[in-house]
C-alpha positions in Angstrom: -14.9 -33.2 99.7 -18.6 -32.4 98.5 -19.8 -30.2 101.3 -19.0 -28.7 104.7 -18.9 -31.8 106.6 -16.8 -33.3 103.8 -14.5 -30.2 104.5 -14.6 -30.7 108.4 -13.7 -34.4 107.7 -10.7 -33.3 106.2 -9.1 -31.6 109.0 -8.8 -34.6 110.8 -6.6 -35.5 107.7 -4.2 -32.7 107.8 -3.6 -33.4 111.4 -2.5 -36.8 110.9 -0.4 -36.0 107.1 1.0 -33.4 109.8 2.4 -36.4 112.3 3.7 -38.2 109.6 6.2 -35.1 108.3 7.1 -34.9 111.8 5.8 -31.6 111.9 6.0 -30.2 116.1 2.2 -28.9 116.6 -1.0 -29.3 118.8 -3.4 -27.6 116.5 -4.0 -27.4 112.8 -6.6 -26.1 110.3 -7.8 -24.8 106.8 -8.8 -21.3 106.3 -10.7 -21.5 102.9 -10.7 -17.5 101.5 -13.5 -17.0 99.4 -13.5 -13.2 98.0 -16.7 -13.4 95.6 -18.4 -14.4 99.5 -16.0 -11.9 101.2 -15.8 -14.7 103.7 -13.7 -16.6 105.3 -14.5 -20.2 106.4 -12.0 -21.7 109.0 -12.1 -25.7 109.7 -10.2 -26.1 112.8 -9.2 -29.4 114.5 -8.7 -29.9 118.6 -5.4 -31.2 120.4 -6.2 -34.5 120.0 -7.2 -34.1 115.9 -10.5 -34.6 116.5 -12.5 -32.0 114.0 -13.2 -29.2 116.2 -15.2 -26.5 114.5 -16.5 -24.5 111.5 -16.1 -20.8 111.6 -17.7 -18.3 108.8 -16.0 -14.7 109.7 -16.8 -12.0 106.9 -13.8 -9.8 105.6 -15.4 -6.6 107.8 -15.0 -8.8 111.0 -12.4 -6.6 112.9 -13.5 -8.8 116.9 -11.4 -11.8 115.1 -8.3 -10.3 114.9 -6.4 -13.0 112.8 -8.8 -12.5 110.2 -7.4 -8.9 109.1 -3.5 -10.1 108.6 -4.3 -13.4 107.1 -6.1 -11.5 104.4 -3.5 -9.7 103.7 -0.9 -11.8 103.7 -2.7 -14.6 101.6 -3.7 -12.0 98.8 0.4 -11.2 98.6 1.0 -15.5 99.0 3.0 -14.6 102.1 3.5 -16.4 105.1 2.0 -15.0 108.2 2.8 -16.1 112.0 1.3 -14.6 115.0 1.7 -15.1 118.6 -1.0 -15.6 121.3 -0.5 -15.5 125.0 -2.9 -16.9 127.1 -5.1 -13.9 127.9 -5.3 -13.6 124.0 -6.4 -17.5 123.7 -9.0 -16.6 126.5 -10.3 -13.6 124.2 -10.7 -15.2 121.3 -12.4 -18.0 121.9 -15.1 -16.2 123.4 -15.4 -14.1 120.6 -15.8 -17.2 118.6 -18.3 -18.7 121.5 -20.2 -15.2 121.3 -20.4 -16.2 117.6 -22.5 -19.5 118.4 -19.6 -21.2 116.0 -18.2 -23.2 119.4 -20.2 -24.9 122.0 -17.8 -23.7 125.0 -14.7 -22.5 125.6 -13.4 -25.4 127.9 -13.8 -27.2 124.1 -11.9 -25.0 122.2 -9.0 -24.9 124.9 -9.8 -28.8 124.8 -9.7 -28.2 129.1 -10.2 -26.8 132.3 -6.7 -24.6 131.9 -5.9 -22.8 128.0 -2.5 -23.2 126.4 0.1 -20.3 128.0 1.2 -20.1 124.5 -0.1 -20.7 121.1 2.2 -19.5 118.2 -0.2 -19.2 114.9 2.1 -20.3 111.7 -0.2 -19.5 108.3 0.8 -20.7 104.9 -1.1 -19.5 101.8 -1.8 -21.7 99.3 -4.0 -20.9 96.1 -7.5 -20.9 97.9 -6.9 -19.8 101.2 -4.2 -20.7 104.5 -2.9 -24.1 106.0 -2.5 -23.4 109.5 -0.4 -24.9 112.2 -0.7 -23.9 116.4 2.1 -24.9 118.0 3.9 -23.8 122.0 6.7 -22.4 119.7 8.0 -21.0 116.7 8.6 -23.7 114.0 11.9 -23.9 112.6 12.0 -23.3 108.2 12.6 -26.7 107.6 8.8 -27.7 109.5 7.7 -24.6 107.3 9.2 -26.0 104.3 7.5 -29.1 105.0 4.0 -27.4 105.5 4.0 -25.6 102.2 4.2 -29.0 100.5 1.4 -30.4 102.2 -0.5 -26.8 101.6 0.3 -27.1 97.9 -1.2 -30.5 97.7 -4.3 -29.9 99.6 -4.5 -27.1 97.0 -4.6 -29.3 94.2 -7.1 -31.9 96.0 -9.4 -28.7 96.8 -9.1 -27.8 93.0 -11.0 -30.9 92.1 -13.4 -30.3 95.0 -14.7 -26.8 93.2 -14.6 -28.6 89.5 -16.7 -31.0 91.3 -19.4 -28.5 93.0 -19.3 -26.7 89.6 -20.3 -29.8 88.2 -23.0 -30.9 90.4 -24.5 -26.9 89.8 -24.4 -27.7 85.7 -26.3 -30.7 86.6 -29.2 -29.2 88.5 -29.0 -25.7 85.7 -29.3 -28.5 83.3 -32.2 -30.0 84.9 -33.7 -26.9 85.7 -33.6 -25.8 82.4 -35.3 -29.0 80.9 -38.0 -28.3 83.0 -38.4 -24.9 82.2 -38.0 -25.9 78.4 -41.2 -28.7 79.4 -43.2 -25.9 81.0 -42.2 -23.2 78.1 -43.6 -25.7 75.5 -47.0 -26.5 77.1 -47.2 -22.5 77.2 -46.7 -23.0 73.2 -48.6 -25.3 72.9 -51.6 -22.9 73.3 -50.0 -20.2 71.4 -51.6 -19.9 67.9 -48.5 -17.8 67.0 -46.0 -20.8 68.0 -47.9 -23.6 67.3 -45.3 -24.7 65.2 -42.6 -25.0 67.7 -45.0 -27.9 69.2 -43.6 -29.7 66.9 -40.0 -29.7 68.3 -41.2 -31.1 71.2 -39.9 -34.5 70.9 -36.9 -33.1 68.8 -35.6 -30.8 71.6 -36.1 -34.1 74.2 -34.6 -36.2 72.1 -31.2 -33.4 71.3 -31.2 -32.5 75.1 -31.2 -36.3 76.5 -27.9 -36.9 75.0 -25.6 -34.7 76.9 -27.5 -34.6 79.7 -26.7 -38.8 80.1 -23.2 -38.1 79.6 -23.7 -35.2 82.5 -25.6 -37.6 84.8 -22.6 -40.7 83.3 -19.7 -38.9 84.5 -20.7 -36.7 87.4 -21.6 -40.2 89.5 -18.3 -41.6 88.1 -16.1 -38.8 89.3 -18.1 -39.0 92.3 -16.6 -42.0 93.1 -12.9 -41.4 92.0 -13.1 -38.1 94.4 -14.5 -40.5 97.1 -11.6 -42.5 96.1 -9.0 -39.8 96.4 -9.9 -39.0 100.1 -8.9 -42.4 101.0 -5.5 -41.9 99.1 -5.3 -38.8 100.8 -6.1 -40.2 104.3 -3.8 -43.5 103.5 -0.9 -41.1 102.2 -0.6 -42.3 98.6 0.2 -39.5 96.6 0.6 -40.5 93.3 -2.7 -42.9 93.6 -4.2 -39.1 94.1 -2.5 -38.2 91.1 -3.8 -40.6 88.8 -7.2 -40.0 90.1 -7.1 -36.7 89.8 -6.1 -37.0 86.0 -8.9 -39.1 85.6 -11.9 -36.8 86.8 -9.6 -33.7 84.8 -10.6 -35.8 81.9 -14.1 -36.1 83.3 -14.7 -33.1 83.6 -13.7 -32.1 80.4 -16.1 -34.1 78.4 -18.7 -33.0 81.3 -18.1 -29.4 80.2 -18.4 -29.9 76.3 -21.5 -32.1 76.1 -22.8 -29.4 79.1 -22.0 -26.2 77.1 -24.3 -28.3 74.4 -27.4 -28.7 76.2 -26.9 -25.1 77.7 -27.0 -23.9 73.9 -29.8 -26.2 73.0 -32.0 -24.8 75.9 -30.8 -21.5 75.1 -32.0 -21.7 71.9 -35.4 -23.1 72.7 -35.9 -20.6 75.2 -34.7 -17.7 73.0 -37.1 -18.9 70.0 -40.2 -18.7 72.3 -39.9 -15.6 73.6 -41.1 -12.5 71.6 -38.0 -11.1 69.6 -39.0 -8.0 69.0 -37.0 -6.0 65.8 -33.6 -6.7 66.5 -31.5 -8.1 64.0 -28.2 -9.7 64.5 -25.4 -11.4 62.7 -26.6 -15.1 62.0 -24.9 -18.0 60.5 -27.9 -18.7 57.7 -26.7 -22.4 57.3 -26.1 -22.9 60.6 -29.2 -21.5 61.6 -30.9 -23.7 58.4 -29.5 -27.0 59.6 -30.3 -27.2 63.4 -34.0 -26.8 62.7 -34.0 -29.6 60.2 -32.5 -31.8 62.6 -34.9 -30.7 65.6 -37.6 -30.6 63.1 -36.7 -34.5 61.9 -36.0 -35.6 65.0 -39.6 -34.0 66.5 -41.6 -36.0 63.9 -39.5 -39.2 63.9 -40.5 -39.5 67.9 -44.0 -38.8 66.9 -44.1 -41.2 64.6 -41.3 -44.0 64.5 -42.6 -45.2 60.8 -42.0 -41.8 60.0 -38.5 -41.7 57.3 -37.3 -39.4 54.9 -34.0 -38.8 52.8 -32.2 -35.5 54.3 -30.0 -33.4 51.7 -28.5 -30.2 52.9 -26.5 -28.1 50.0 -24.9 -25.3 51.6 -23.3 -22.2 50.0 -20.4 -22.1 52.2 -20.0 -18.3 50.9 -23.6 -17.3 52.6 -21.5 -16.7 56.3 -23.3 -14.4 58.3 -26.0 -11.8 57.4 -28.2 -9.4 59.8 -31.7 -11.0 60.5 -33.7 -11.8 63.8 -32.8 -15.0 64.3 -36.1 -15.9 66.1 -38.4 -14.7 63.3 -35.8 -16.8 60.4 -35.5 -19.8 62.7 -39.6 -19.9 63.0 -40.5 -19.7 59.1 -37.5 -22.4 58.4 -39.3 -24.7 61.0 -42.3 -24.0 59.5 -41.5 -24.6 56.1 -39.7 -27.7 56.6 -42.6 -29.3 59.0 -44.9 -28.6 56.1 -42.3 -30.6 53.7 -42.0 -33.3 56.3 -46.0 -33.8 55.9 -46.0 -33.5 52.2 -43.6 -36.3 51.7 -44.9 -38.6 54.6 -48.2 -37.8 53.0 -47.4 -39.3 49.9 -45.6 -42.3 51.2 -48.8 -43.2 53.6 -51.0 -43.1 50.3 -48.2 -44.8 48.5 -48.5 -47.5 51.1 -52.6 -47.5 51.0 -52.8 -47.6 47.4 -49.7 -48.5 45.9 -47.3 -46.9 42.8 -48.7 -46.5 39.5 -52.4 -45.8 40.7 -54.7 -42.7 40.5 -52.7 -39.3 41.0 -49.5 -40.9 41.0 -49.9 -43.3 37.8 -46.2 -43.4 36.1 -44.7 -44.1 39.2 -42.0 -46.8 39.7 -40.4 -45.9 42.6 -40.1 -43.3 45.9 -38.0 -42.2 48.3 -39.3 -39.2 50.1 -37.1 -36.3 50.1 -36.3 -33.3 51.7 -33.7 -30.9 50.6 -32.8 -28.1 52.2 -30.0 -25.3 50.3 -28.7 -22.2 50.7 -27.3 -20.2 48.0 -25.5 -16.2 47.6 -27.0 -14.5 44.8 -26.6 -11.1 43.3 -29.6 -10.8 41.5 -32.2 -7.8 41.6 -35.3 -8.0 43.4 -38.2 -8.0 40.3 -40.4 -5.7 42.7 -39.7 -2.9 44.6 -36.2 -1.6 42.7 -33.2 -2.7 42.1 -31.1 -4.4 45.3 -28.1 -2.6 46.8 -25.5 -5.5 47.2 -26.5 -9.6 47.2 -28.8 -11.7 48.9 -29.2 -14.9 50.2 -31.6 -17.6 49.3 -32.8 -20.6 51.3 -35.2 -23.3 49.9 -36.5 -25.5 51.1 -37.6 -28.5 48.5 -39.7 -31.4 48.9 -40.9 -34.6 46.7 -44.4 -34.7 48.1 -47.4 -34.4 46.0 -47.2 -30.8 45.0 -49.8 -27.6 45.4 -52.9 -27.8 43.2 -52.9 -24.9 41.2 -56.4 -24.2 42.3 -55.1 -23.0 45.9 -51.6 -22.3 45.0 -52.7 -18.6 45.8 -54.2 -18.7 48.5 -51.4 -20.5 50.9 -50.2 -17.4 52.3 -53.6 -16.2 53.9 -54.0 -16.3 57.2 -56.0 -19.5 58.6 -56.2 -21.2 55.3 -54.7 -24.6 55.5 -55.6 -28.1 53.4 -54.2 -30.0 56.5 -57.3 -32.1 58.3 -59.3 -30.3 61.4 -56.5 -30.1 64.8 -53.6 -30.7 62.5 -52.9 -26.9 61.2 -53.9 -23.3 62.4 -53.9 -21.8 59.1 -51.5 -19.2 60.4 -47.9 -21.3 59.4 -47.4 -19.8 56.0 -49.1 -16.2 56.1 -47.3 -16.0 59.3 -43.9 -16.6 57.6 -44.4 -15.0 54.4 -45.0 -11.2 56.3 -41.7 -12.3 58.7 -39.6 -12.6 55.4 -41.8 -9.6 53.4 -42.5 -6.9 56.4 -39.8 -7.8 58.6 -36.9 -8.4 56.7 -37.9 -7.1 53.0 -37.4 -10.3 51.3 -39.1 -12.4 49.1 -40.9 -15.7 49.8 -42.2 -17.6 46.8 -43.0 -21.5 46.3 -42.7 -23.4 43.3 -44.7 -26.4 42.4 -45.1 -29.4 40.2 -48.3 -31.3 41.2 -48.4 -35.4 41.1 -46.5 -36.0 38.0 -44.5 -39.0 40.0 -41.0 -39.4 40.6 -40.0 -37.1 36.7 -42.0 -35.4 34.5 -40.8 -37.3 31.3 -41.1 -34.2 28.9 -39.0 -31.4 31.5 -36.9 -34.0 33.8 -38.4 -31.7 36.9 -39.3 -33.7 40.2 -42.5 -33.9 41.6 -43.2 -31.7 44.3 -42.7 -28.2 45.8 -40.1 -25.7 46.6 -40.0 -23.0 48.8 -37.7 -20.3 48.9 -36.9 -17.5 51.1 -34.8 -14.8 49.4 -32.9 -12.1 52.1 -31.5 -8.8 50.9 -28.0 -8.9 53.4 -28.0 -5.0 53.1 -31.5 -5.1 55.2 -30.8 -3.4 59.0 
């Protein structure tokens, strides 16, 4: 069952599960009760169990008179039976003919003369009524016999709505990559998030993931449901049962690696749009550690030479503070791009020239490295006052060829960059540094040691550069 006609299909179904209980009837059907539609759809078979027709009657309908009491009963899980003579057969199936929902009423009454008699017994089951026509009262063993059968269409209609549920996660999934694709072009012209082009290929390559296993099991349990009618039409029960455990299980795994790419997206979407001055709670290392990994995976599709040793060291005591997570998230990116290229940088002139020549003379060996750390601290700010309460620091550290002193100050102003022409906008760092200063009344400061190789002999320090944001958690 995977759309109307699937549902019509299954009519015929009940009609003939119906002859096999030895159930006394001539007409059968499934009301499905849908309250979020305030609707009810009716799939009706004819005399002869052929599927007859599809009828979509809104809860306000008062010309179909079962509609009212069937409603009422089905919300207490009651039973419900009503009588029709033939006058009453005659006036209801031109109210459904009036409806366009049957083609005449010579159909519905499946012949020239309608039934003197139609007794209407309704069971409830969880998503709506099983129904049963028959020339006379059924006796409560039939009943009993009914309920059953309700109860176990009610489980097969269970995995029918996991299903649709699934198939709409696919196409919001979907969706939502394409939005993300036509998000980043918009970026992508954006001086202000030009760094977030670089995710480009990370995002793809985080999002491709679950969306396989999406794609994976959605066409597997597909075919177990497809599977399951045919138990269900052959009568096998407990094949429907093992089936039925099976796409449970599917949809499971469908639903965590789903929930995944629905936070991924989220959080693409959320970092592109402007976040304005509200700060939340965010989980600093949390936060720290999914833009190194978008940020490594980004460069690695750009460039599949492209390798570097990740460290993370993460004060486990940082927990949450109040930032906006937009802004943090954007100078983290930033600052770890920037490391990414300092330590490729080094490698590719490594690999051009060797170790132990020019700037790098002394140099045995070199792994490049990026480390990124978080850390509580309690110490006072040495401008602006003393801090009320601790901070947090984040740094970012790199083994890359360091910052010449000569333009060590001047790598916070805006469009000043020492990257080659269409590589940089200049605006990374000075863009950053008023995020963490203006908008969050932190501290960002770098720290360098310029091509001294992999030690300097006489200190033990490493090569490179460090850059660390310091965040007062008292800042709202």
């Amino acid at each position: 069952m995977r759309n109307t006609k699937d549902l019509e299909r299954i009519t015929p179904l009940v009609w003939k599960e119906l002859k096999t209980l030895g159930v006394p009837f001539f007409r059968c059907g499934i009301f499905i009760i849908r309250e979020d539609e305030q609707m009810v759809h009716a799939y009706l078979s004819s005399p002869s169990g052929d599927s007859l027709a599809a009828l979509h009657i809104g809860f306000d309908d008062t010309e179909v008179a079962i509609i009212q009491p069937a409603l009422t009963n089905w919300r207490l899980q009651k039973d419900y039976k009503e009588t029709w003579n033939q006058s009453e057969f005659i006036k209801n199936s031109k109210t459904f003919m009036k409806y366009g929902q049957i083609e005449s009423v010579q159909k519905y009454q499946a012949g020239e003369t309608p039934p003197e008699k139609l007794v209407l017994q309704l069971v409830p089951f969880k998503q709506g009524m099983l129904y049963v026509g028959n020339s006379e009262p059924l006796i409560e063993e039939h009943i009993d016999l009914i309920k059953t059968l309700a109860q176990a269409f009610s489980i097969a209609y269970s995995r029918y709505e996991d299903f649709i549920q699934l198939e709409l996660a696919k196409v919001s999934v979907e969706n939502a990559l394409s939005e993300l694709q036509t998000t980043q072009t918009q970026l992508i012209q954006s001086e202000k998030m030009a760094s977030l082009g670089e995710l480009t290929a990370g995002i793809a390559h985080e999002i491709q993931n679950p969306l396989n296993f999406v794609n994976n099991f959605s066409e597997v349990s597909k075919e177990l449901l497809d599977e399951m009618l045919e138990a269900i039409e052959n009568g096998d029960m407990e094949e429907v049962h093992a089936i039925m455990a099976d796409v449970i299980q599917n949809l499971e795994k469908i639903n965590h690696h789903g929930k995944r790419a629905d936070a991924i997206v989220k959080g693409m979407l959320q970092h592109s749009r402007a976040s304005g001055d509200k700060k939340e709670a965010t989980d600093i290392n949390k936060l720290a550690d999914e833009y190194l990994r978008l940020a490594y995976h980004g460069l690695r599709a750009k460039d599949k030479a492209f390798n570097a040793n990740i460290k993370t060291d993460f004060d486990e005591s940082v927990g949450k503070i109040d930032v906006i997570p937009q802004d943090i998230g954007r100078v983290i990116l930033n600052l770890i791009t920037n490391a990414f290229y300092a330590v490729n940088e080094k490698k590719m002139a490594i690999g051009k020239n060797g170790l132990d020549h020019g700037d790098l003379k002394g140099l045995t060996t070199y792994e490049p490295t990026v480390i990124v750390s978080t850390k509580l601290l309690d110490t006072p700010l040495e401008a602006g006052g003393e801090r009320k309460g601790n901070a947090v620091q984040i740094s970012i550290k790199d083994n890359g060829n360091g910052v010449p002193d000569k333009i060590k100050e001047k790598i916070f102003q805006p469009f000043f960059t020492t990257k080659p022409t269409g590589q940089g906008t200049g605006l990374g760092l000075s863009m950053s540094y008023d995020i963490v200063t203006k908008g969050h009344g932190g501290e960002l400061t770098v720290e360098t040691i310029e091509n001294e190789g992999l030690s300097d002999s006489n200190s033990g320090r490493q090569a490179g550069t460090t850059f660390s944001i310091i965040l007062p958690i008292n800042t709202i």
